[in-house]
Each structure stands twice: as structure tokens, then as C-alpha cells.
C-alpha positions as CSV (number, residue, x, y, z in Angstrom):
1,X,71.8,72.3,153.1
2,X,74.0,75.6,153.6
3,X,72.3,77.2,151.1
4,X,68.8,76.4,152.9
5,X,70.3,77.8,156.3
6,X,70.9,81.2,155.0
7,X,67.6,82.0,153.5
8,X,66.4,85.0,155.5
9,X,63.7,83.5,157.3
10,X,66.2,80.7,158.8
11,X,68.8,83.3,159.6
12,X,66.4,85.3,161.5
13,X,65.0,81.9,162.9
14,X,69.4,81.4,164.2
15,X,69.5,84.8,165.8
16,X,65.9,83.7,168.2
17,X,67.8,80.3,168.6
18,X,70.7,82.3,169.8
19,X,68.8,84.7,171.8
20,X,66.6,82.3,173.4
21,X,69.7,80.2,174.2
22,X,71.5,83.2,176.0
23,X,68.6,83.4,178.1
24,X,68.7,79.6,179.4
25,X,72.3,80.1,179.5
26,X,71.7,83.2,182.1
27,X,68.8,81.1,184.4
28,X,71.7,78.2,184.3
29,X,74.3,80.8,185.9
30,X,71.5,82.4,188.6
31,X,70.4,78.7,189.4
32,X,73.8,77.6,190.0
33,X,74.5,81.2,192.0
34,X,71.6,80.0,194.3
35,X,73.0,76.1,195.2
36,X,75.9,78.3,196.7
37,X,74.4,81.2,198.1
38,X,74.9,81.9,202.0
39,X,71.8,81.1,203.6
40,X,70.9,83.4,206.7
41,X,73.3,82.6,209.3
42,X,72.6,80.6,212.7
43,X,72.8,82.3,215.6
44,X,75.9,81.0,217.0
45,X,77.4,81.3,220.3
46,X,80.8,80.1,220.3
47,X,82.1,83.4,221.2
48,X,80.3,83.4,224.1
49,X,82.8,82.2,227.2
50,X,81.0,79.3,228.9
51,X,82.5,76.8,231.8
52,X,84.0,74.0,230.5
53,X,82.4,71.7,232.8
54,X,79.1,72.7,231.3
55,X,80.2,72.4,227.9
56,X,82.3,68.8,227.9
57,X,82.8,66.3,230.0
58,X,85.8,64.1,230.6
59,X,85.9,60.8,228.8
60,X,82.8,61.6,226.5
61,X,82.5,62.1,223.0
62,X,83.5,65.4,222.1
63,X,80.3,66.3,220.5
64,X,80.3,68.9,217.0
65,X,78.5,71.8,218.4
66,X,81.3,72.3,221.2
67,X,84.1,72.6,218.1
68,X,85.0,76.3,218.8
69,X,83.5,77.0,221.5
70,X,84.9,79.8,223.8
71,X,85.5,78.1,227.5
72,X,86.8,79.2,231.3
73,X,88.1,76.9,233.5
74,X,90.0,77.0,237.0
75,X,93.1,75.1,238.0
76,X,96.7,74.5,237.9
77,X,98.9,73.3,235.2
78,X,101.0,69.6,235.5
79,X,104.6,70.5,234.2
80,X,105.2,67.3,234.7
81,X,103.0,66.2,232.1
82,X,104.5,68.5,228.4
83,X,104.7,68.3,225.1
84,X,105.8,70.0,222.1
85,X,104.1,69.3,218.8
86,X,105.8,70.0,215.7
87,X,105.0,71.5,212.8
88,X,102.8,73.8,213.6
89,X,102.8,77.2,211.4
90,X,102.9,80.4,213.0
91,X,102.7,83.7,210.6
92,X,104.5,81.1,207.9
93,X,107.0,79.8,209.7
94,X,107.2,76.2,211.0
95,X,107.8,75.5,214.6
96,X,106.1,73.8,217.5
97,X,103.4,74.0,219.9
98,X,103.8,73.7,223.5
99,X,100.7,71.6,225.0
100,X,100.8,71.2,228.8
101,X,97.8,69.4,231.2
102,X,95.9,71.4,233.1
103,X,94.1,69.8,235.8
104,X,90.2,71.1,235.9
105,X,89.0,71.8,239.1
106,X,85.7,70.4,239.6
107,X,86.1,68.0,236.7
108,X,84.0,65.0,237.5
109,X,85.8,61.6,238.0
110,X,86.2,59.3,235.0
111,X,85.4,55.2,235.9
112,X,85.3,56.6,239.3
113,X,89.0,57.7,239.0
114,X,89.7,62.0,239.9
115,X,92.2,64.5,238.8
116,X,90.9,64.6,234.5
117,X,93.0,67.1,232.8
118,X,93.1,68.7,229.4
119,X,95.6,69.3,227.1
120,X,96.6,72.7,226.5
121,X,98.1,74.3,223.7
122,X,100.0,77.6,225.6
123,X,101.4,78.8,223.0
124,X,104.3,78.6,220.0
125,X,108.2,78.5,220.0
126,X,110.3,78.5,217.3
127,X,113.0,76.3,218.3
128,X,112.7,73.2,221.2
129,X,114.9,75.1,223.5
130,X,112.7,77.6,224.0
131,X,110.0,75.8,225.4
132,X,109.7,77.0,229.0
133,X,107.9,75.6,232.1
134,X,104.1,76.5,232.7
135,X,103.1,79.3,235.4
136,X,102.3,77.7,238.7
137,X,99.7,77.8,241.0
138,X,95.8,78.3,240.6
139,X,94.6,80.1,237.4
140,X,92.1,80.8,235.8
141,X,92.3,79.7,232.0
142,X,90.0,81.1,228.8
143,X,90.5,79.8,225.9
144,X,88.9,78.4,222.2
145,X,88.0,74.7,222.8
146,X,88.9,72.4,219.9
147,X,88.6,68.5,218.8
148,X,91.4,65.8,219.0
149,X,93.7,65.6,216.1
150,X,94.1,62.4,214.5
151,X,96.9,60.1,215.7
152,X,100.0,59.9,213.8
153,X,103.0,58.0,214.5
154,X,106.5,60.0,213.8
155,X,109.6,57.4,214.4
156,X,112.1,60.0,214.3
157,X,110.3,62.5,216.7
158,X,112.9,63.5,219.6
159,X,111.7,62.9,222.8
160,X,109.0,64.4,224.9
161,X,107.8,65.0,220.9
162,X,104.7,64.2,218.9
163,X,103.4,64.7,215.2
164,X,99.7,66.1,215.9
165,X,97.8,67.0,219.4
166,X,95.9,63.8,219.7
167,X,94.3,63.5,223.1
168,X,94.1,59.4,222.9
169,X,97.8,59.3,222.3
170,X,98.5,61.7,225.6
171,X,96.2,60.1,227.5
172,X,98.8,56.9,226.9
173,X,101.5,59.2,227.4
174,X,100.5,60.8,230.4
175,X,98.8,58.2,232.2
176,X,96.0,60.2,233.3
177,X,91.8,60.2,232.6
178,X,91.0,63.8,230.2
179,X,89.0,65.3,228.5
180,X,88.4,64.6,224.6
181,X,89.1,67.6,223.4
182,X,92.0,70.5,223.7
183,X,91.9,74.0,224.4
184,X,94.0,76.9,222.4
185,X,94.7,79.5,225.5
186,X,94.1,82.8,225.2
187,X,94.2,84.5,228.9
188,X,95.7,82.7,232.1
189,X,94.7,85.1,234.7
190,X,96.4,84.4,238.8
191,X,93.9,84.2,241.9
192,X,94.6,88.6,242.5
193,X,93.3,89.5,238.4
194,X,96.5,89.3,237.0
195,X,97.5,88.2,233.7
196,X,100.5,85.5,233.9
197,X,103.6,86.4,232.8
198,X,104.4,84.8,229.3
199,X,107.5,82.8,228.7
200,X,110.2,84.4,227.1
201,X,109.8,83.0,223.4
202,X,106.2,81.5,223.6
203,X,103.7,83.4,221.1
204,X,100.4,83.3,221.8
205,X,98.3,81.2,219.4
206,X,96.1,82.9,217.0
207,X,93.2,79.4,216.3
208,X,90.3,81.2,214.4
209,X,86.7,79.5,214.7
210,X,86.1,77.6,211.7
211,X,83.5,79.3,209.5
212,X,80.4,78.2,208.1
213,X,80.6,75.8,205.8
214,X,77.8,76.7,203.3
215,X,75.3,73.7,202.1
216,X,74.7,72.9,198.5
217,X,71.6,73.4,197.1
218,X,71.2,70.1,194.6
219,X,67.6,71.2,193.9
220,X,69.3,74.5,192.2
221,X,72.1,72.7,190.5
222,X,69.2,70.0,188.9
223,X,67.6,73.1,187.2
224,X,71.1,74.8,186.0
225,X,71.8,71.8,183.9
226,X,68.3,71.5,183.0
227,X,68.6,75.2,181.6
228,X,71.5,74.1,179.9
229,X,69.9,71.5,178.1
230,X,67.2,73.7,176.7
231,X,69.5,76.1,175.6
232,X,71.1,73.5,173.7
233,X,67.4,71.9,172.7
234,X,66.9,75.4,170.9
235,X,69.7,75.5,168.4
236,X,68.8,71.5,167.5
237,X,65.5,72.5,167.0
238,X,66.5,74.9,164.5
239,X,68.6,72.8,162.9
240,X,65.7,70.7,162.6
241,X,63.5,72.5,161.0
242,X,66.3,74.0,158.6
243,X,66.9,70.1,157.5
244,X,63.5,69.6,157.1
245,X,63.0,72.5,155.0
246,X,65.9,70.8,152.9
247,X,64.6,67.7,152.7
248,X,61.0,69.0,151.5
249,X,62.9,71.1,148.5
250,X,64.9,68.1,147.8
251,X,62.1,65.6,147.6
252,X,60.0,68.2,145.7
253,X,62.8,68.4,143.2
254,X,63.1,64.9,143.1
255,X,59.4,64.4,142.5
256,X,59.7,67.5,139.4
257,X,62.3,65.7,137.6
258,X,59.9,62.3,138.0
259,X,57.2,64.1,136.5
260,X,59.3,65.6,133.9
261,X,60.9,61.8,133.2
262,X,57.1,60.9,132.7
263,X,55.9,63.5,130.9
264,X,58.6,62.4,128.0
265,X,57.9,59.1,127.8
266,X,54.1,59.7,127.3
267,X,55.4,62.0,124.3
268,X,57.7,59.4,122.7
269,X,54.8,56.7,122.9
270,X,52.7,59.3,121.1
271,X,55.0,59.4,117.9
272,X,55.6,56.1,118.1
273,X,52.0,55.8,117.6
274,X,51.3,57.9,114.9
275,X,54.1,56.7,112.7
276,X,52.8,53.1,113.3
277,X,49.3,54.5,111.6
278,X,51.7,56.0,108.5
279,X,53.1,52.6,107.6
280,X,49.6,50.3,108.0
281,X,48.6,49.5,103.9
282,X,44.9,51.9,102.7
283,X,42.0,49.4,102.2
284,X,41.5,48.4,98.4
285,X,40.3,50.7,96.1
286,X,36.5,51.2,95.1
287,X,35.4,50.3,91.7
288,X,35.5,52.3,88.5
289,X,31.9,55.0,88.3
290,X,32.6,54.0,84.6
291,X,33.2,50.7,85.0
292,X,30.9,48.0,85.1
293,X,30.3,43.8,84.0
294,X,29.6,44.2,80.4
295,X,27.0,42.3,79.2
């Protein structure tokens, strides 16, 4: 069969395979390009500072399109009412947050019951020590609002401690109706325009809105393998052909050397004939001219 292959026509007949092939190959690559590609962006508006009473209400479900959101509220922090929570990563290194409620003023009343805070995360310290009590009085707080965090239990957490910043599991802590969600600080600003004085140790958090995530086109991805499979349809199809071609010689061989078989064995019954004719006995002789019955 190799010798078929590589008579010219089917080696010019490879090289189109090939070619074709590469092109398939190529629409495969765009098609799968395009499942990814960014579509055209919403128009979001998370950046945009909002109340946080318009935004979220206490005791409701934190809803997605709130998840980043840029909010302002007025009030004045509990220090009664902190918490560190650990593990928390801060330009690589590990330390904690400090999350202290902050009662919203103007908040409206859970089961009838006043006073909702939310959690805040103020900022980070890099040892327990240097956690520091919150400023005092009214401010006014902006910040990036952000889901709970899942619960997780931590046995050997120190006191006044917890593993994530899960609202449900402050709420039990603290004893108090809030809201669902937390909120990353970035300005506390006193009733004459001031900014607060920070703490001494407490960085300021750096929470990033998420971005986009970009949807997958399945449509696109159905056609990449689908120009994958022709690609690999065109090299069996000249395989195909090249065995045919193959097959064709080898059965027209097969029915030459048939012929050829026959073609012999009508010549050997022909001498066979002939010598039987040799050895068959003449008929008897004619009479003598000369001869005759004598009377």
C-alpha cells in the first residue's frame, strides 16, 4: 500500500489533505477565540457612592447586584462590639482584620426591633496587639459593600477571634439585628469634614471590585470541535481513496493472473487433444486398382 501512497497524484492529493486540514485547524482556534471573547461590557455602577439604606436592608437577602457596590452611611461605631479575623493577607503577609459594628443611622427596625448595625472591616494589623479602639462619635462612613463569608469554626481561635467575617456568626456573637452583608472602609469623615485619625498600626484595606467574569459561548466551542473533526475527516478520506486505489490494482492483478491460469489450461487441453487424434487406428485400406475376384 506504501508504494500506492507515493504515486504523484496521491502525494499531491496528501499535501491538499494537509492544507485543507490546516485550515479547519485555524476556524477551530478562531471558534474557540470567540466562546471566550469579552463581550461589550455592562454599564456598571458600583463605583458610584450610593446610601446604604437604599442599597440593603437589614435582615434581607443580600442580593448579587449589591456585591461591590460603593456605599455612605452615617453613625457611630460600637467598640463594644470587635473583632479581629485572622488570616487575612495584606501586600503578602498574613495578619488580621479588625471588624467593628457600626450602628446605621436611619437603619429600619428588624421584627420590629431598632439599633441594626453592620460589620465593618476598618482596616489591617499585623499582630493582635495592635488592634486599637474605633474613633468615637458620629461619622460619616464610605466604603465598598461586600457579601458574608461563609461560616467556619476555628477551636483554637483566641478570644474575641474568628476564622472568616461571617455576618450570621456575629450576629450570635453580638447579639444584635444587622445587616447581611459587610462593608471594607475606605474614608470615616467626623461631623466638621474631617478625615478620622487612623490608629497607629491599622492599614487601610485595599478590597478591589470583583471583575467581570466572562460567559462561555458553547455555541462557539460546538463548532471548534466540529472543525476539528473535519480536519481529521480530510486526511481519512485520503487514506481512503489511497486504499481504494490499492485494492482496485490488487484485485486487477488478481483477476490477470486468473486469466493467465485459464488461458494455460485451455492450451494444455488443446495438446491433449491433438495427441489423442495421433494415437486413434486409420480406417482399413481400399482395395487393390489391380486387384479383382478372378473368375
Amino acid at each position: 500500500m506504501l508504494r500506492t501512497a507515493l504515486k504523484p497524484q496521491w502525494i499531491a492529493a496528501l499535501v491538499g489533505a494537509l492544507v485543507v486540514s490546516w485550515v479547519f485547524v485555524l476556524l477551530s482556534q478562531w471558534q474557540f477565540s470567540r466562546s471566550v471573547s469579552e463581550a461589550p461590557p455592562a454599564p456598571r455602577t458600583i463605583e458610584d457612592v450610593r446610601p446604604l439604606t437604599g442599597v440593603l436592608r437589614p435582615g434581607e437577602v443580600f442580593p448579587a447586584p449589591a456585591a461591590d457596590q460603593m456605599v455612605t452611611f452615617h453613625g457611630a461605631y460600637d467598640p463594644r462590639r470587635q473583632v479581629l479575623v485572622r488570616d487575612r493577607l495584606q501586600n503578602g503577609q498574613k495578619g488580621w482584620w479588625v471588624v467593628t459594628a457600626f450602628a446605621v443611622e436611619g437603619a429600619p427596625a428588624v421584627g420590629g426591633e431598632h439599633g441594626a448595625v453592620i460589620p465593618v472591616a476598618r482596616g489591617w494589623i499585623a499582630s493582635p496587639q495592635d488592634a486599637a479602639p474605633p474613633p468615637p462619635g458620629q461619622l460619616t462612613l464610605t466604603g465598598r459593600l461586600e457579601p458574608s463569608e461563609a461560616p467556619q469554626a476555628a477551636q483554637d481561635a483566641a478570644a474575641g477571634q474568628i476564622a472568616t467575617l461571617s455576618v450570621a456568626q456575629l450576629i450570635n456573637i453580638w447579639d444584635v439585628p444587622s445587616y447581611t452583608g459587610f462593608v471594607g472602609v475606605t474614608k470615616e469623615v467626623t461631623p466638621s469634614g474631617a478625615e478620622a485619625a487612623a490608629a497607629p498600626g491599622l492599614q487601610p484595606l485595599s478590597i478591589e471590585a470583583q471583575p467581570i467574569e466572562q460567559p462561555v459561548n458553547w455555541l462557539n466551542i460546538f463548532y471548534a470541535v466540529e472543525w476539528v473533526v473535519f480536519a481529521g475527516f480530510s486526511i481519512f478520506l485520503w487514506w481512503r481513496l489511497v486504499r481504494d486505489d490499492y485494492e482496485r490494482t490488487q484485485d486487477a492483478l488478481a483477476d490477470a493472473e486468473a486469466a493467465g491460469a485459464a488461458a494455460g489450461d485451455d492450451t494444455a487441453t488443446g495438446d491433449d487433444t491433438a495427441t489423442d487424434e495421433k494415437s486413434t487406428p486409420g480406417a482399413a485400406k481400399a482395395p487393390s486398382e489391380t486387384g479383382g475376384n478372378r473368375d
